[in-house]
C-alpha positions as CSV (number, residue, x, y, z in Angstrom):
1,X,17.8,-3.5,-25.6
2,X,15.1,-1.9,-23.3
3,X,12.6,-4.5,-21.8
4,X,9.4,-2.6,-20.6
5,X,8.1,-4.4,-17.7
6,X,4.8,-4.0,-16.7
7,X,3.9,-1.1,-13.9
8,X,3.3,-2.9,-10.5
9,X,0.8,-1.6,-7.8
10,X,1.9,0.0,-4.6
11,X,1.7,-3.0,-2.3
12,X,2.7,-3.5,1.3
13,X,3.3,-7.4,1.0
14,X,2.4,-9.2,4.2
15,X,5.1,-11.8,5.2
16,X,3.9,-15.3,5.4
17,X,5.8,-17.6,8.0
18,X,5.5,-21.4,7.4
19,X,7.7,-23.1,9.6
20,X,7.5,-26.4,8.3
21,X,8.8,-26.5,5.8
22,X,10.0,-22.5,5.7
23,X,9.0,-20.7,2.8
24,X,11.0,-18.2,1.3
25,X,10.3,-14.8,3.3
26,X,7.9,-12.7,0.9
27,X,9.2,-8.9,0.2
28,X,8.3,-6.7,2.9
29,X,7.3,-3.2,1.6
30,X,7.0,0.2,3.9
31,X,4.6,2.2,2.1
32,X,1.7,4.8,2.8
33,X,-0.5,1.2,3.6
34,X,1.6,0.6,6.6
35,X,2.0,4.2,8.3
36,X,-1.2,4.0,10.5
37,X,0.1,0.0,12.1
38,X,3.2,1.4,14.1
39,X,1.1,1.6,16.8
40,X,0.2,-2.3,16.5
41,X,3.6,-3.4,16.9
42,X,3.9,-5.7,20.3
43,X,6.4,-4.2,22.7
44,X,8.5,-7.3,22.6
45,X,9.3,-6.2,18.7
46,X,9.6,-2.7,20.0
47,X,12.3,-3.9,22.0
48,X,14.0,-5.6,19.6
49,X,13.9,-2.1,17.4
50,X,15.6,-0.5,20.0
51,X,18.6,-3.0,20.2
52,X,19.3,-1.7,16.6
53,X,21.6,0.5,15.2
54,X,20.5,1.6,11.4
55,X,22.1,3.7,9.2
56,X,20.2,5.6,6.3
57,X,23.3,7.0,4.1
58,X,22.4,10.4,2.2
59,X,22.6,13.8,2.5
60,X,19.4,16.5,3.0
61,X,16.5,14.4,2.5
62,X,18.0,11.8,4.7
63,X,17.1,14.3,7.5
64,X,13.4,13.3,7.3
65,X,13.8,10.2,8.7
66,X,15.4,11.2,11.6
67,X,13.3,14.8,12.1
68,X,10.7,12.0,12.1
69,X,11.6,9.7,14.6
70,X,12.6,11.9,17.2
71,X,9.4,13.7,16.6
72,X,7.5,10.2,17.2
73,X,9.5,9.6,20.4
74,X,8.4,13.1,21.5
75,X,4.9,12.1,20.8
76,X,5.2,8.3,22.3
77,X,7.6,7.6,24.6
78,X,7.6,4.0,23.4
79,X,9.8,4.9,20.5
80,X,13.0,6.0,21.8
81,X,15.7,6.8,19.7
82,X,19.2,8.5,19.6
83,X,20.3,10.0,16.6
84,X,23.9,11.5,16.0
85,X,25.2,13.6,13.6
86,X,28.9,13.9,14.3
87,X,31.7,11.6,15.8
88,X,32.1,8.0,17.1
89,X,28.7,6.1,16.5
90,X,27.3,4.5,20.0
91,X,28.2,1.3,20.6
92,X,25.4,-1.6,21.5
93,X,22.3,-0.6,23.9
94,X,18.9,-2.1,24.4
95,X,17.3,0.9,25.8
96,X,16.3,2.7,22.5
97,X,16.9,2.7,18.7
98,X,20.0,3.8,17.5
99,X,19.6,5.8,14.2
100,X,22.2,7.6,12.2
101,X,24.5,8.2,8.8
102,X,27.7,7.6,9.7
103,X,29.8,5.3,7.3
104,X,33.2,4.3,8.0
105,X,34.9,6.7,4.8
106,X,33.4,7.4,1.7
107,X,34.0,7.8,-2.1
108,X,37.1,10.5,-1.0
109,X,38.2,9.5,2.4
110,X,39.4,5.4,3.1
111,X,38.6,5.6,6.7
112,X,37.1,7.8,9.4
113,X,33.6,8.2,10.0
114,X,31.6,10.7,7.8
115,X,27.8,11.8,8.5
116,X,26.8,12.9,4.4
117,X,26.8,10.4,1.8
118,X,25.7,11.2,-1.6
119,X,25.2,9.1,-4.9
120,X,28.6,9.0,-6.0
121,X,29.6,7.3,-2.3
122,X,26.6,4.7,-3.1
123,X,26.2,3.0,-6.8
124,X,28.0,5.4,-9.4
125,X,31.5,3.9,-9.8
126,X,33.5,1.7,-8.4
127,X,35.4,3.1,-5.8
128,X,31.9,3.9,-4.0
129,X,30.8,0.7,-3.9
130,X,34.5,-0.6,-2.8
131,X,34.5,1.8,-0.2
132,X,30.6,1.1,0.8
133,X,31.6,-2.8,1.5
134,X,35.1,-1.6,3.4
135,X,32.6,0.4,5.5
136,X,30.1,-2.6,6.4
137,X,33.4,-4.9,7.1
138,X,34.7,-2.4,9.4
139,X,31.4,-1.6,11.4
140,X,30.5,-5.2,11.9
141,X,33.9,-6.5,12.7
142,X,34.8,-3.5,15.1
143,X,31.7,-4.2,17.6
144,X,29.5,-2.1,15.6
145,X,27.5,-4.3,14.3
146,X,24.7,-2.3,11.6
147,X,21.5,-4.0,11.9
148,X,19.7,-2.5,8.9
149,X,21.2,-0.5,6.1
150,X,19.8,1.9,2.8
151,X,20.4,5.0,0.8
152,X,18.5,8.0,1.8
153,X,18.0,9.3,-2.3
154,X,18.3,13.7,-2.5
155,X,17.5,15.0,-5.9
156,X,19.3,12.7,-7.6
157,X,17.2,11.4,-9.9
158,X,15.8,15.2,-11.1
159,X,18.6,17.4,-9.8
160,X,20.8,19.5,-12.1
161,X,20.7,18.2,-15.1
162,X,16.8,18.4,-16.4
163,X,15.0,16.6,-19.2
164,X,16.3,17.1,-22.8
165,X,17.2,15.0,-25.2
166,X,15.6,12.2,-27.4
167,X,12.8,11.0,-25.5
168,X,12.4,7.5,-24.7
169,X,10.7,5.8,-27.1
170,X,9.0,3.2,-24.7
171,X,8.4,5.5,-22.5
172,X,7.8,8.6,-24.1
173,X,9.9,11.0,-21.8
174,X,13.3,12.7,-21.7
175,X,15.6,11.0,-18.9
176,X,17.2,13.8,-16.3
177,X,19.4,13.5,-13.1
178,X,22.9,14.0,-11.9
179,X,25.3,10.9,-11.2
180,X,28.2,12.6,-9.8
181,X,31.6,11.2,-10.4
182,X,30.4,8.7,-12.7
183,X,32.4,7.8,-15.1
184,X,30.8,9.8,-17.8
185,X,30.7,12.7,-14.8
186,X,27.6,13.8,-13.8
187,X,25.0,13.6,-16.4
188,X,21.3,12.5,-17.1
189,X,20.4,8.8,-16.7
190,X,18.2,6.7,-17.1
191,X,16.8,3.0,-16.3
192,X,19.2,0.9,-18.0
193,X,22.4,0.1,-20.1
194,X,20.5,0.5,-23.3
195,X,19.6,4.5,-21.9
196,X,23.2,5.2,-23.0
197,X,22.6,6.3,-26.5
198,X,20.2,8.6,-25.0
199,X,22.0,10.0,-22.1
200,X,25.8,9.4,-23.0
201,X,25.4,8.3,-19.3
202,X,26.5,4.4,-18.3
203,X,25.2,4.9,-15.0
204,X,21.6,4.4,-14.9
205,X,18.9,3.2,-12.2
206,X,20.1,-0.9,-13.2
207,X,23.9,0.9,-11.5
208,X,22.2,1.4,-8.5
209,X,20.1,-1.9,-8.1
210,X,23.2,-3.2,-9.0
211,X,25.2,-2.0,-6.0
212,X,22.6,-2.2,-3.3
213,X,22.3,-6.3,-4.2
214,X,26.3,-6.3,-4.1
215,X,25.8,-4.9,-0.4
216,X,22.9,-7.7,0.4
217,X,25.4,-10.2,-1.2
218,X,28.4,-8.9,0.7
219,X,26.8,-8.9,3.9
220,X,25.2,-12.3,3.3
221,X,28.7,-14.1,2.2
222,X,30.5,-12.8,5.5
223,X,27.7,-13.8,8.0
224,X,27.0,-10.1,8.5
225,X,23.5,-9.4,10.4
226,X,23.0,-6.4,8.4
227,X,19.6,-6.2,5.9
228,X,19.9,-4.0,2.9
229,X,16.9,-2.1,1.9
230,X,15.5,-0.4,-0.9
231,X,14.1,2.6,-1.2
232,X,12.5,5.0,-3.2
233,X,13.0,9.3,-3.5
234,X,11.7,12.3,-2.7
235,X,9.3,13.7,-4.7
236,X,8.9,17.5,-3.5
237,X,10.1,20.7,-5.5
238,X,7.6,21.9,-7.9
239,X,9.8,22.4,-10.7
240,X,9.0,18.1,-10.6
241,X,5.5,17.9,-11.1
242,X,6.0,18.3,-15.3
243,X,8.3,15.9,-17.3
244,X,10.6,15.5,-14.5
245,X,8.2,14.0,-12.1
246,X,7.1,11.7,-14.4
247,X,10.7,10.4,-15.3
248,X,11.5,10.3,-11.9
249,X,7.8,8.3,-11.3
250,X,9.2,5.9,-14.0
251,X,12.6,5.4,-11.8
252,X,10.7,4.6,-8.8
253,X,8.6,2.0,-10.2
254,X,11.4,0.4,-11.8
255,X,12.9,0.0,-8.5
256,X,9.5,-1.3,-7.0
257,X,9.3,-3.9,-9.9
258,X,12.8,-4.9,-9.0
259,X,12.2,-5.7,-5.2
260,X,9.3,-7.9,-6.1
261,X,10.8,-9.6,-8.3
262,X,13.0,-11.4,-5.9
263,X,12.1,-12.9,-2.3
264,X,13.7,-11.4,0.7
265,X,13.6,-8.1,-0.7
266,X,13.3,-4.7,1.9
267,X,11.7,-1.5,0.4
268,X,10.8,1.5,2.1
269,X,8.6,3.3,-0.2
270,X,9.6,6.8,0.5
271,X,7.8,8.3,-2.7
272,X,4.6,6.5,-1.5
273,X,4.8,7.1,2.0
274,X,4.6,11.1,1.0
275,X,2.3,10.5,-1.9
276,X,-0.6,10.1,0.8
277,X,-2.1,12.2,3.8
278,X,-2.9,11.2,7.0
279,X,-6.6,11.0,5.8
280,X,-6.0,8.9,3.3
281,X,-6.0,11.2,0.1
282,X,-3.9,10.3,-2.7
283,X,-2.2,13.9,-4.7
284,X,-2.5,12.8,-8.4
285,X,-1.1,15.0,-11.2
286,X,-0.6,14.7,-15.3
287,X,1.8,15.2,-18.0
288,X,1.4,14.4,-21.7
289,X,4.2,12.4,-22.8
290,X,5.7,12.3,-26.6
291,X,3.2,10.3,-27.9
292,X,0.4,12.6,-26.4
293,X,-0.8,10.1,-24.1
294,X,-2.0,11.6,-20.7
295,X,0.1,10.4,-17.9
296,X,-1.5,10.3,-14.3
297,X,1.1,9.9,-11.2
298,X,1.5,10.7,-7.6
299,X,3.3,13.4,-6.5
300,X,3.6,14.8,-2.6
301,X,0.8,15.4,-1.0
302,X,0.3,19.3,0.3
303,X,0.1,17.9,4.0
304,X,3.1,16.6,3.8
305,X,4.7,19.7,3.5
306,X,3.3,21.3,6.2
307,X,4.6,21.3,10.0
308,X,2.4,19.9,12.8
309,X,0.8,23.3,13.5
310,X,0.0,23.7,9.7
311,X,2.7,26.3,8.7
312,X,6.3,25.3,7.1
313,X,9.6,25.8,8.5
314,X,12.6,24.6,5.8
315,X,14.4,22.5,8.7
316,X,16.8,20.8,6.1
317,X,14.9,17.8,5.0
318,X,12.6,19.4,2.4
319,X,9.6,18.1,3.9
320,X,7.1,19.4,6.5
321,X,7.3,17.4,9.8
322,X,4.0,15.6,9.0
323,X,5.6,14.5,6.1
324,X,8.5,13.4,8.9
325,X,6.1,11.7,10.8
326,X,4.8,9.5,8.4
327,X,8.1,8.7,7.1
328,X,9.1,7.6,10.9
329,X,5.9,5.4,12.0
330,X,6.8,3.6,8.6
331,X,10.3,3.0,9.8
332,X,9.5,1.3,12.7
333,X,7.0,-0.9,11.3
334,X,9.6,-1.9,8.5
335,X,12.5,-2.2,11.7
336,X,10.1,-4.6,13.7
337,X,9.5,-6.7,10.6
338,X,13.5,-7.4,10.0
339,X,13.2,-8.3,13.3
340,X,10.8,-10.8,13.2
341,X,7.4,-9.5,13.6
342,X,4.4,-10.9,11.3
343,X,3.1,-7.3,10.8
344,X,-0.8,-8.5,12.7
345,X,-2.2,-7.0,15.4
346,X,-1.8,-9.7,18.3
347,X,2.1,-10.4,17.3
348,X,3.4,-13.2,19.4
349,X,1.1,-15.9,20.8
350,X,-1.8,-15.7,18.0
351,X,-3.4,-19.0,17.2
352,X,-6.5,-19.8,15.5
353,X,-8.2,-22.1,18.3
354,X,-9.3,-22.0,22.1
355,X,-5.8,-21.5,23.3
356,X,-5.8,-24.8,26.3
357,X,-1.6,-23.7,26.8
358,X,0.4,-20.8,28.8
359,X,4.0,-19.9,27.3
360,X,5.6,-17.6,29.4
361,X,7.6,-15.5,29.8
362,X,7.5,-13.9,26.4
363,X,10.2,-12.7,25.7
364,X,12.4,-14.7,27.5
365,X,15.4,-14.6,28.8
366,X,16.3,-18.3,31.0
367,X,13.6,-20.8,31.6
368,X,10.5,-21.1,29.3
369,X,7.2,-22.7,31.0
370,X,5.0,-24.1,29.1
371,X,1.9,-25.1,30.8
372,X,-1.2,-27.3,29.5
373,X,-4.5,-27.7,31.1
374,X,-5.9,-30.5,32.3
375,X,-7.6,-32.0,29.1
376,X,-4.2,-32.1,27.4
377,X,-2.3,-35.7,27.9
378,X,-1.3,-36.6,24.5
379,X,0.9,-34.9,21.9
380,X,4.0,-33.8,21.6
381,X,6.9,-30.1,21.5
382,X,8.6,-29.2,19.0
383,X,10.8,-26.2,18.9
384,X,12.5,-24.9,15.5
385,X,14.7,-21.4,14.9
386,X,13.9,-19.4,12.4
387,X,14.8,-21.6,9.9
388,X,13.0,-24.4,10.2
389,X,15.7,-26.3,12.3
390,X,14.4,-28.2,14.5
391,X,16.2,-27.6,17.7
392,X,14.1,-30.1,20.1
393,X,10.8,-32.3,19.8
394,X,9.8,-34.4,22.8
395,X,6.1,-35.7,24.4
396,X,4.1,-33.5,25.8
397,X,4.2,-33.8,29.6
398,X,0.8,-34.0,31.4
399,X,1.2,-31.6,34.2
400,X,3.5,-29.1,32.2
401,X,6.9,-28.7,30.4
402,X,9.9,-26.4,30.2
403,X,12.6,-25.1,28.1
404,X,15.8,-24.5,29.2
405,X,16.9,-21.4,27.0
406,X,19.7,-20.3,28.2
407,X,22.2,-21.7,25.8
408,X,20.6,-20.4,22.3
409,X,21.1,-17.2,21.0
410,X,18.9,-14.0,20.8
411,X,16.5,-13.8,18.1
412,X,12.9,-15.8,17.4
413,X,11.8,-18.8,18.0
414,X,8.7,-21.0,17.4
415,X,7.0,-23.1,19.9
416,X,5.0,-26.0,17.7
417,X,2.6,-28.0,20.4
418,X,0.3,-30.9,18.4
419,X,-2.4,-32.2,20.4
420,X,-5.7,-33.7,19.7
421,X,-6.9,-32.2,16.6
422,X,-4.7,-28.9,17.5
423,X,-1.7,-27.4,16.1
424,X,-0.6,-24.1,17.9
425,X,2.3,-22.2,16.7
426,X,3.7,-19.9,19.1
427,X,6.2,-17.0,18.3
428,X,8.3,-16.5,20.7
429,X,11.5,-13.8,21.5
430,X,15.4,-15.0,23.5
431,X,16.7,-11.9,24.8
């Protein structure tokens, strides 16, 4: 039986870090709240982005995210990034983010690297999602390992196959979409198992949730570094802003009311990202559903669809290259959060109180110094990983300590120094 669950607000939730004890890491959402901080991000976390390799999986609409980020290296050199398109992925580099589609096979080929992944290579039967997890073994136990991981939607959720039917009856539309080589073949679908008396379809957006938390749980059990994410789909075409952009607005949601249902959860808000201009204008449009209730939802915003000298080129993605752009300065915010970054302003070193300590170098690479002033002679240093361990907790020396950091491994650390009254966490970066 359907469950109608209630319609959640486009949030970017901040991650909250308490070290002691660690809380379970909030969802991190990428949406049009987040587009105008990837120019806060500290150039320690930039660095980490570029150690990266990412894959986003799909086929035409995928191209946005790439037209966008090598248009926002072109604008800020800061953002470096090398995309490919064809061949043997690049192996490990600090220098700048590596960013492609390349899987290792797909739903018709066991091995050998292919560079266009549709939905029937993702979540629509089995031998997709086999072949997915045979692809995420291979890359991270051939020196390849994928840092981050998602499915770049197309028109799968409006393509082909257009509304008709019985309407919902909780949600007073007709269902649409194509599922190619489902096991039903490629049909409407909609939210759930119980959408199959409606569709004939057993594929539905539950099929797809389904699969993406089988890749988190693959990569999880096998010690894999990889992050899933989730994301939302395109919502151009204006054959879309009628009954099919509201059933596809339904799909979207559903997804967004999965992810925050769970901790730990990555969504990059695609829909949303588009949905909004540069100004901050949100596109609104209406349909009146079954019931004659008046529907309002977001659909692209016209901006978004225009090229940066406000004509429009088709350059395979759909989209205008603002629309690119937007999609790109989002990426890398949601990149330097999976690798570590609080999402504020100030980054690493932020504290609360007169700061009466130096911790340099930041990152680091050998030997940390941590340096007190001279009204500092009683307390005590405690250093923990990420989570919560507590790797080392000694008195505070009274001319000045250091860490010897050399033997631990890349990633963050905090630096906990108790003194008087004071508690200073420090956020710090091993390269």
């Amino acid at each position: 039986m359907k469950i109608l669950t209630g319609i959640l607000p486009i949030l970017s939730v901040v991650f909250l870090l308490n070290v002691f004890p660690l809380a379970s890491p909030a969802q991190i959402v990428a949406d049009h709240t987040v587009v105008a901080d990837f120019d806060k991000i500290p150039q320690s976390y930039l660095n980490e982005v570029k150690k990266m390799w990412v894959i986003l999986a799909g086929e035409s609409h995928s191209k946005g995210y790439r037209i966008g980020c090598q248009l926002l290296e072109n604008l800020d050199p800061r953002y470096q990034v090398s995309i490919k398109e064809s061949g043997t992925p690049e192996g490990y580099t600090d220098q700048h983010l590596r960013f492609s589609r390349a899987t290792w096979g797909d739903y018709t080929n066991a091995s050998g690297w292919i560079y266009n992944y549709g939905e029937e290579d993702w979540f629509t039967n089995e031998t997709a999602v086999a072949r997915t997890k045979a692809h995420l073994t291979y890359c991270n136990t051939h020196n390849l390992a994928i840092a981050a991981m998602g499915f770049g939607w197309c028109w799968d959720m409006t393509g082909n196959n257009w509304p008709s039917g019985t309407p919902d009856p909780v949600y007073q539309v007709r269902w649409a979409g194509r599922t190619e080589y489902g096991p039903e073949g490629s049909r409407r679908w909609g939210l759930d198992a119980g959408d199959f008396d409606l569709t004939g379809n057993s594929v539905s957006m539950d099929t797809y949730l389904d699969a993406t938390q089988q890749y988190e749980n693959h990569c999880a059990s096998n010690g894999y570094p990889t992050k899933i994410f989730y994301t939302t789909g395109p919502v151009d075409a204006n054959e879309n802003l009628g009954e099919n952009g509201y059933q596809r607005h339904i799909k979207h949601q559903y997804i967004r009311n999965f992810v925050v249902s769970s901790p730990g959860r990555y969504l990059f808000d695609y829909d949303d990202i588009l949905c909004w201009s540069d100004a901050g204008e949100r596109r609104e449009i209406t349909w009146t559903d079954y019931a004659g209730v008046t529907q309002t939802f977001q659909a692209i915003h016209a901006d978004n669809m225009l090229d940066m000298d406000g004509t429009y080129t088709e350059d395979g993605d759909h989209i205008g290259q603002r629309g690119a752009l937007r999609l790109a300065k989002a990426f890398w915010w949601m990149l330097a959060r999976m690798a570590g970054w609080d999402g504020e302003t100030l980054g690493v070193n932020e504290t609360d109180k007169p700061c009466r300590v130096t911790i340099q170098p930041n990152p680091v690479s050998d030997y940390l110094a941590v340096r007190l002033d001279d009204s500092v002679r009683n307390g005590s240093l405690v250093l923990t990983d990420m989570n919560g361990r507590e790797i080392l907790n000694r008195p505070l020396a009274e001319t000045g300590n250091g860490i010897d950091m050399r033997g631990f491994s890349d990633g963050m650390y905090i630096v906990k120094l108790i003194f008087d009254d004071t508690m200073q966490l420090h956020k710090i970066v091993k390269n």
